[in-house]
C-alpha positions in Angstrom: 32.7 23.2 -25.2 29.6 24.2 -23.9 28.6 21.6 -20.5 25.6 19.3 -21.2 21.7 20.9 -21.0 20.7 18.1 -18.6 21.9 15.8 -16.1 21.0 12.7 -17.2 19.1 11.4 -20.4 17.3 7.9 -20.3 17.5 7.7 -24.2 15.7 5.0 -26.8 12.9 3.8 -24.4 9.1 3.2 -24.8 7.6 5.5 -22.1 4.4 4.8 -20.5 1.8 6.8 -18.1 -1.6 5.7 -17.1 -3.1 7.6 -20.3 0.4 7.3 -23.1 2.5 5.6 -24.4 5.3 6.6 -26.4 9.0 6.3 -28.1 10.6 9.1 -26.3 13.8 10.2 -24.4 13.1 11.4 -20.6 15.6 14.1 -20.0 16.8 14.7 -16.2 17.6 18.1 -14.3 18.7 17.4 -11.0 15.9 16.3 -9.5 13.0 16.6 -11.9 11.6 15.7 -15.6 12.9 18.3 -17.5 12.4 17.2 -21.2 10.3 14.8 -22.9 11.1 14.2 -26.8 13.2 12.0 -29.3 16.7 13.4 -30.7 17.3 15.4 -26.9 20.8 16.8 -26.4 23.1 14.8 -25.0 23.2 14.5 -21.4 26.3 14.3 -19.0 25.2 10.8 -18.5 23.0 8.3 -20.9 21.4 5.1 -20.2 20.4 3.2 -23.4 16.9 1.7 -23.0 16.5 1.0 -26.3 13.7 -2.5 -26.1 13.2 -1.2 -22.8 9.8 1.0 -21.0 10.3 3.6 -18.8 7.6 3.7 -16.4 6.7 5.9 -13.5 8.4 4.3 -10.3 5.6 2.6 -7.9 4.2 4.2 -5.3 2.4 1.2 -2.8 0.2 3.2 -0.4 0.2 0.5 2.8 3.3 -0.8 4.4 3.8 -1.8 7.8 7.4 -0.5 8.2 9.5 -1.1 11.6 5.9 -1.3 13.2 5.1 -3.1 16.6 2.0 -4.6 16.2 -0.7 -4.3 19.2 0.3 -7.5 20.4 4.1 -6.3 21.4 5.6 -8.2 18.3 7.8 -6.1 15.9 8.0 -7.0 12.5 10.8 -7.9 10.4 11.7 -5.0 8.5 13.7 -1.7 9.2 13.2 1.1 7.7 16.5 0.4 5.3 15.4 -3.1 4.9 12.1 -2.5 3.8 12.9 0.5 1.4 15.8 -1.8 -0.3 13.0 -3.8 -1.2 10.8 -1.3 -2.3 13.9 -0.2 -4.8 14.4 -3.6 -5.7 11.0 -3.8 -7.0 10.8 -0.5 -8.9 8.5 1.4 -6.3 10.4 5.2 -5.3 7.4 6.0 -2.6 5.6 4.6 0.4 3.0 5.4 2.7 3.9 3.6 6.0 2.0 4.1 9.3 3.1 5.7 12.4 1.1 3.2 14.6 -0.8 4.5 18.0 -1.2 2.0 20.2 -3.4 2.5 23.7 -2.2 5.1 26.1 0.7 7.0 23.4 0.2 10.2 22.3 0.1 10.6 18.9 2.9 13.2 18.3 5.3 11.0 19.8 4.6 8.1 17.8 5.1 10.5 15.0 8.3 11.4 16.4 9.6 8.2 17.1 8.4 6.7 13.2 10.2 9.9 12.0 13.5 9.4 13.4 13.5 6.0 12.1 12.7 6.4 8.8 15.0 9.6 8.6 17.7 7.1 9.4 16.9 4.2 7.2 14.7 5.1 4.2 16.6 4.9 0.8 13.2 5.9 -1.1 10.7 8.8 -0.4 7.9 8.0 2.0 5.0 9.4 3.9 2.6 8.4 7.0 -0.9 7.5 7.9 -1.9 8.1 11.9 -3.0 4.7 12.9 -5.5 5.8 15.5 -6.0 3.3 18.2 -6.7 5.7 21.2 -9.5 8.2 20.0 -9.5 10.0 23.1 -10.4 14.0 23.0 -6.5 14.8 23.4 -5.7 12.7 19.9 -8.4 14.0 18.2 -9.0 17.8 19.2 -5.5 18.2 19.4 -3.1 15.9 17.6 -4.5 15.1 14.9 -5.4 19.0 13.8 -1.7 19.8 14.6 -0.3 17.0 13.0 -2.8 16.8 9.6 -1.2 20.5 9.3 1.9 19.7 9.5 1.3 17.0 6.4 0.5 13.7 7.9 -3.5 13.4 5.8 -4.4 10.5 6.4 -5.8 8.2 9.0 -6.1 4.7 10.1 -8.6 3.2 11.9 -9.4 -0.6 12.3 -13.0 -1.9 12.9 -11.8 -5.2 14.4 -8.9 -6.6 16.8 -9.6 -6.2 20.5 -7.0 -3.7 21.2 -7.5 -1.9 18.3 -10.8 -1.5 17.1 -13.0 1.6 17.5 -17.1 1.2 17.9 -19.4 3.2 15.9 -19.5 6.3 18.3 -15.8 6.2 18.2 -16.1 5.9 14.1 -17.5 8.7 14.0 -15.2 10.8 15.4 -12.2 10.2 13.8 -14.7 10.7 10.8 -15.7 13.9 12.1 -11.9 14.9 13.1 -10.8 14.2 10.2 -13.7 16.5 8.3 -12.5 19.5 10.7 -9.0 19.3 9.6 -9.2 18.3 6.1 -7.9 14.5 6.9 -8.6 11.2 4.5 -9.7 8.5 6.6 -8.3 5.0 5.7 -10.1 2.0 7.4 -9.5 -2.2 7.9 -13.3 -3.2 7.7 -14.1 -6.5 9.4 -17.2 -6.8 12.1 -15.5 -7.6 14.6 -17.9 -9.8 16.7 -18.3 -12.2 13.9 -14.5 -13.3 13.9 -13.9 -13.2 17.8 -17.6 -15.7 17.5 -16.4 -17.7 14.5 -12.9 -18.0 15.9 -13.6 -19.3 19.7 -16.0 -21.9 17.8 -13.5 -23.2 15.6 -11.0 -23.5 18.4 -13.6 -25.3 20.7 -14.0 -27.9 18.0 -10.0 -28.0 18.2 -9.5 -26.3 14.9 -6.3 -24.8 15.2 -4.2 -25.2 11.6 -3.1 -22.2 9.6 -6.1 -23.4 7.0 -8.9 -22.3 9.5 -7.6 -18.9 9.5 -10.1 -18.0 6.5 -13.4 -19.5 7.9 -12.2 -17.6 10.8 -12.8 -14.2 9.0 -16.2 -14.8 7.7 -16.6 -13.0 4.5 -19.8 -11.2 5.4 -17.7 -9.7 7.9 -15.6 -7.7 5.1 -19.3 -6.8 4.0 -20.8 -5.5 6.6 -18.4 -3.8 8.0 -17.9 -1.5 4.8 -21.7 -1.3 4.7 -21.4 0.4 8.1 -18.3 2.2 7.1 -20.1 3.8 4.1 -23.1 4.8 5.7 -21.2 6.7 8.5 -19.1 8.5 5.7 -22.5 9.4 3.7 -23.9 10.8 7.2 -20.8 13.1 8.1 -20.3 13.8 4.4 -16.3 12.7 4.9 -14.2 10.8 2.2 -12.9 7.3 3.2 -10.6 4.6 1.7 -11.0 0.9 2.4 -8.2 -1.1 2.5 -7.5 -4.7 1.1 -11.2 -5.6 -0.1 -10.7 -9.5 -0.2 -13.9 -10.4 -1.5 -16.6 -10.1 -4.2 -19.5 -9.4 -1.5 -16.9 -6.4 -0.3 -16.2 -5.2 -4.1 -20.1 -5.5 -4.4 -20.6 -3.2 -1.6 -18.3 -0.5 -2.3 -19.7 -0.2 -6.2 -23.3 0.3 -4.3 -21.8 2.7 -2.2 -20.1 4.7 -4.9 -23.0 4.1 -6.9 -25.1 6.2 -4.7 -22.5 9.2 -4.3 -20.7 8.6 -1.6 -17.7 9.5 -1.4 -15.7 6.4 -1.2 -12.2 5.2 -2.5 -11.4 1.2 -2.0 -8.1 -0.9 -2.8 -7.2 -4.1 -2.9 -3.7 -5.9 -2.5 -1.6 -8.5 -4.8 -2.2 -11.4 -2.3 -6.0 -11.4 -2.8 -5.2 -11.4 -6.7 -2.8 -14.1 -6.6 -3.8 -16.7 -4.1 -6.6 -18.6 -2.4 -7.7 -20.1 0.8 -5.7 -23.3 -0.5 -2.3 -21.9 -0.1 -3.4 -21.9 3.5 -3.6 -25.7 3.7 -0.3 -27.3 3.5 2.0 -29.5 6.0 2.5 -28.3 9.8 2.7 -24.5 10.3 3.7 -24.1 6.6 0.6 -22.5 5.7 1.6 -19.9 8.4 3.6 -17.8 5.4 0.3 -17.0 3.8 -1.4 -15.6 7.0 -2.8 -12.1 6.6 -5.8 -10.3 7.6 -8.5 -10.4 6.1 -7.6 -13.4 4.7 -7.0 -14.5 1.3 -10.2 -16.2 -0.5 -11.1 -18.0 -3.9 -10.5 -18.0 -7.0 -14.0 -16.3 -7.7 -12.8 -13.5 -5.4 -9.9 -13.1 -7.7 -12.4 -12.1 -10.6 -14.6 -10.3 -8.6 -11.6 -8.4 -7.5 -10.2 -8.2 -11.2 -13.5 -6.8 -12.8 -13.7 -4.3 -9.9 -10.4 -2.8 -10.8 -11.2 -2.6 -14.8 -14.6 -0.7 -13.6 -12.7 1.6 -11.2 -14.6 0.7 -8.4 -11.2 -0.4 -6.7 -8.2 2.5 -7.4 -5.5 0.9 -6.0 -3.7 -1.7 -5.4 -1.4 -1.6 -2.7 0.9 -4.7 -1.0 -0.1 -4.3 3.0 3.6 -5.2 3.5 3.9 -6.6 6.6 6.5 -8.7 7.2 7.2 -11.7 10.2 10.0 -14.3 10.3 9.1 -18.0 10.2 10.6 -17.8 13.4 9.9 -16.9 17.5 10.8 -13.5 16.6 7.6 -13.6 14.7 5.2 -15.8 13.2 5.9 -18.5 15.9 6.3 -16.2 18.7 3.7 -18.0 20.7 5.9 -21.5 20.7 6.2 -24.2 18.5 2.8 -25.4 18.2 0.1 -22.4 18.2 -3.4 -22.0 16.6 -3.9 -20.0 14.0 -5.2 -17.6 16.6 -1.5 -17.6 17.8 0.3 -16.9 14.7 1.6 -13.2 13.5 -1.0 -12.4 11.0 1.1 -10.2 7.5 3.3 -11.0 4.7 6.1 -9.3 3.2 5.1 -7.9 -0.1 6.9 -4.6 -0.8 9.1 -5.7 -3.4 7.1 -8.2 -5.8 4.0 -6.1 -6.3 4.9 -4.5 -9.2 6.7 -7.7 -11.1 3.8 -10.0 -10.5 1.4 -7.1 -11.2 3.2 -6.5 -14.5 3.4 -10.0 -15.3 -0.1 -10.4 -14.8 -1.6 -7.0 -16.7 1.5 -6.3 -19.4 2.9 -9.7 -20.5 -0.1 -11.7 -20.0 -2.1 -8.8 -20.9 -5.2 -8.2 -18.1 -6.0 -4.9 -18.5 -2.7 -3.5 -19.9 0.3 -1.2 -19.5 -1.4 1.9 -18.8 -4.0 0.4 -16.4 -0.8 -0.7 -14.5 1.1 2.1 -14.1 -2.6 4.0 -13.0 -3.3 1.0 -10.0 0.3 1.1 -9.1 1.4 4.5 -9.6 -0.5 7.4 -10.9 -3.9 7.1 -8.6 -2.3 5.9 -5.4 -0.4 10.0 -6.3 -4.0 11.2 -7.2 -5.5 9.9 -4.2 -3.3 10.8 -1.0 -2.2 14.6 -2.7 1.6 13.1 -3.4 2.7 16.0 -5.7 5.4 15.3 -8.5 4.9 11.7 -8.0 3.3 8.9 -10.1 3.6 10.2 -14.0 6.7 10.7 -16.4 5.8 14.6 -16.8 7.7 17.3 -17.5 8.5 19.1 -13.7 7.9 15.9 -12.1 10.1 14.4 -9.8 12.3 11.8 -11.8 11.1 8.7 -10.1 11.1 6.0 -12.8 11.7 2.4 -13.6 13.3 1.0 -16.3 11.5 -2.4 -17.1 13.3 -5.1 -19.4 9.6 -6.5 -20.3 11.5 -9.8 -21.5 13.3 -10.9 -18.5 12.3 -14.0 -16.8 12.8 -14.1 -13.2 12.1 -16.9 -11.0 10.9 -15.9 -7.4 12.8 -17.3 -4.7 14.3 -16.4 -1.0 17.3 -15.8 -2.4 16.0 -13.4 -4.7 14.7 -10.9 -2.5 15.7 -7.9 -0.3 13.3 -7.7 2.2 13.9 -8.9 6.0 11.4 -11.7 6.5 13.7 -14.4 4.9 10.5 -15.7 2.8 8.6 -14.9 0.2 4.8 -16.2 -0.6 5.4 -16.1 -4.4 8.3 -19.1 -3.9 8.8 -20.5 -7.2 6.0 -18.2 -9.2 7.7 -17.1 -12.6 7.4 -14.0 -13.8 8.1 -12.0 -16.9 9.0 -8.4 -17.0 11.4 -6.7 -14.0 12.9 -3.5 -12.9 16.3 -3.5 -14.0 17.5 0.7 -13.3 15.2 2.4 -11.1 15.5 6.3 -10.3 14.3 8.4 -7.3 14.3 12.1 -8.0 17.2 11.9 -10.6 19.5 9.7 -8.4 20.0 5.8 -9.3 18.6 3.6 -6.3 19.5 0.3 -8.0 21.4 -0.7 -11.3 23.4 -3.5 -12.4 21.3 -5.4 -9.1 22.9 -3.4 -6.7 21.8 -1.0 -4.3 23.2 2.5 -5.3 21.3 4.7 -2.6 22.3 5.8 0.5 20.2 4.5 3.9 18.5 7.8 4.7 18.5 9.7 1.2 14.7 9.1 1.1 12.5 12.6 2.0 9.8 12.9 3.8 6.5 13.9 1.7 4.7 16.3 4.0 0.8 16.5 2.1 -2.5 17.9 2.6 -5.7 16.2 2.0 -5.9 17.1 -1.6 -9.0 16.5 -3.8 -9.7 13.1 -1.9 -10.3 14.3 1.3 -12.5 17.2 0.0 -16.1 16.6 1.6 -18.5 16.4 -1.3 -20.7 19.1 -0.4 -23.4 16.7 0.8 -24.1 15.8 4.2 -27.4 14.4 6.0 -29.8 17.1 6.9 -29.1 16.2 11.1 -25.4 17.0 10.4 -25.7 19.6 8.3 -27.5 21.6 11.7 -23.8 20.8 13.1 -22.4 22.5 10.4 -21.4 26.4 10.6 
């Protein structure tokens, strides 16, 4: 008897990319796609997912992950804990941040992120250089060494006092980045209208967790990617903003794009799923629904929405960042701080995909193949990730098998992530990842964890496509130009 062709076969299941779907068996060589088709040899293992879609498994593009935050405060997740969620959820890849803080040198924050994640990660993963000391040494000679080496993407913040660069400094990571072929990923907020709005508010003795959103006024999202864009038109570099939280931000990235720049934008589940009002609840409750920028209205929400069905948005990512309701981290500045005090992220990770796919495939916004594009195939497109975020033949066999009739109700309990909360308590969804794959091997089945803490690779990448210049920069640079 002759041994089986292939490995695995996922047999009887409605596949799905951003562009197909179709009734199809998804055959399995070691680590790769090898066959598409109905009626494929047998394998020398099957899963029946008859009823069932098979789905490319979830790339999110922005987690904080075992990351210590500028203030000193680490958040809740390791590296295990965090990818165990990710599994949990159906996503196989994730772009976390090796995160610079004043006075390190780059490399060896790379280092140090590496050997954690080496030890920990139970899915495949990949960094963005968060830049927050753009001194000659990281720029001339980190980041060159290290974008060659496959970390493409940067990180910079426009706001948070020990984190922020100015304009001048702007510019160079944009222009360090164009030298050595990098994507540059920015948090745009002005930051002199929150430190103004914020010491107002306090003065008046504003301090609950609801005041966090006036705190971030929203023509601070605006102006800052207004700024953003103009500097990336100038040096003729690609950029990405991260979590656009409001219409006047969507608005000004569609301008920008509009006019060729070159320009990429995401948003994240929070700003599609919640207001300003979640913020406003008894004591420090509202404190689980802290995150920067904040979240806004239900306007927003459309705004946000339409954005995504035009493609002026790509992506949408979870910003995972995780704090206990504790004095290990939200609380870490006592019992009773202002929302200035208060550990700003929420874990995410694991419930992007389910409450994405109960919003766009069982209640039907914008459908199956628009999902797996947001949450999949264009986070791949965008940061160069080879293999990943399509059910193609050669392609690394990262998929989730969705049971698209399960009801799940979210709840603490329910949840793999380290935080001890979630902010979509109670929320019911339909749809769920019930077998989920990372190049061939099971992760989870059955609701267990199958993976081993440190099986996940690292995804060394260049630039790619995205972080291609256009071929149009203003006539001053152009004389800088050889």
């Amino acid at each position: 008897m002759s041994e089986a062709p292939y490995d695995l076969v996922i047999r009887g299941g409605t596949v799905a990319t951003a562009s197909d779907v179709m009734e199809a068996d998804v055959a399995i060589a070691g680590q790769e796609i090898a066959a598409i088709g109905r009626g494929l040899p047998k394998g020398a293992r099957e899963i029946d997912a008859g009823g069932k879609l098979v789905l490319p498994g979830g790339i999110d593009p922005h987690c904080h992950i075992e990351q210590l935050s500028a203030n000193g405060l680490l958040n809740a997740d390791t590296w295990q804990s965090a990818t165990t969620a990710a599994a949990f959820g159906g996503t196989t890849t994730v772009i976390a941040f090796a995160a610079q803080h004043r006075g390190m040198a780059m490399k060896q924050v790379v280092e140090d992120y590496q050997a954690l994640a080496k030890a920990g990660a139970v899915v495949d993963y990949a960094y963005h250089l968060a830049i927050a000391n753009p001194t000659e040494e990281t720029l001339k000679g980190d980041v060159p060494d290290l974008v060659a080496t496959g970390h493409s993407s940067l990180k910079v913040f426009m706001t948070y006092d020990r984190l922020k660069v100015d304009d001048e400094e702007l510019l160079d990571v944009l222009w360090a980045a164009r030298k050595s072929g990098a994507l540059v990923c920015v948090h745009c907020e002005n930051n002199g209208m929150i430190s103004w709005m914020g010491k107002r508010l306090l003065e008046k003795g504003f301090t609950h967790p609801k005041y966090h959103a006036p705190s971030h006024p929203r023509a601070a999202e605006a102006e800052a990617i207004e700024r953003l864009a103009w500097a990336s038109q100038t040096l003729d570099q690609p950029v990405m903003v991260f979590h656009v939280s409001t219409a006047e931000g969507a608005e000004v990235v569609r301008r920008a794009r509009g006019r060729g720049v070159k320009l990429f934008a995401e948003t994240c589940t929070q700003y599609l799923f919640m207001t300003a009002a979640d913020l406003d609840k008894p004591g420090l409750d509202g404190a689980r629904w802290m995150c920067s920028p904040p979240i806004r209205t239900e306007r927003d929400q459309e705004a946000l929405w339409r954005a995504l069905e035009l493609g002026d948005l790509q992506i949408v990512s979870s910003d995972h960042a995780p704090y206990k309701l504790d004095e290990t981290g939200k609380f870490s500045a006592g019992p009773s701080p202002s929302f200035k005090q208060i550990a700003n992220g929420m874990p995410g990770v694991e419930l992007r995909l389910p409450v994405m796919f109960d919003a766009m495939v069982s209640k039907g916004r914008l459908g199956l193949n628009k999902f797996v594009e947001l949450t999949s195939t264009a986070p791949a497109r965008i940061y160069n990730l080879p293999n990943k975020g399509s059910i193609a033949i050669g392609a690394d066999a990262d998929i989730a098998i969705w049971n698209p009739d399960r009801e799940v109700t979210i709840g603490a309990e329910t949840v793999h992530d380290a935080s001890g909360y979630t902010p979509y308590d109670g929320r019911i969804v339909r749809g769920w990842p019930e077998t989920v794959l990372g190049r061939g091997r099971i992760l989870v089945e059955d609701g267990r964890l199958a993976a081993e803490p440190g099986s996940g690779r690292f995804l060394p990448r260049d630039g790619g496509e995205a972080a291609r210049p256009a071929g149009r920069p203003s006539a001053e640079v152009a004389l800088l130009l050889d």
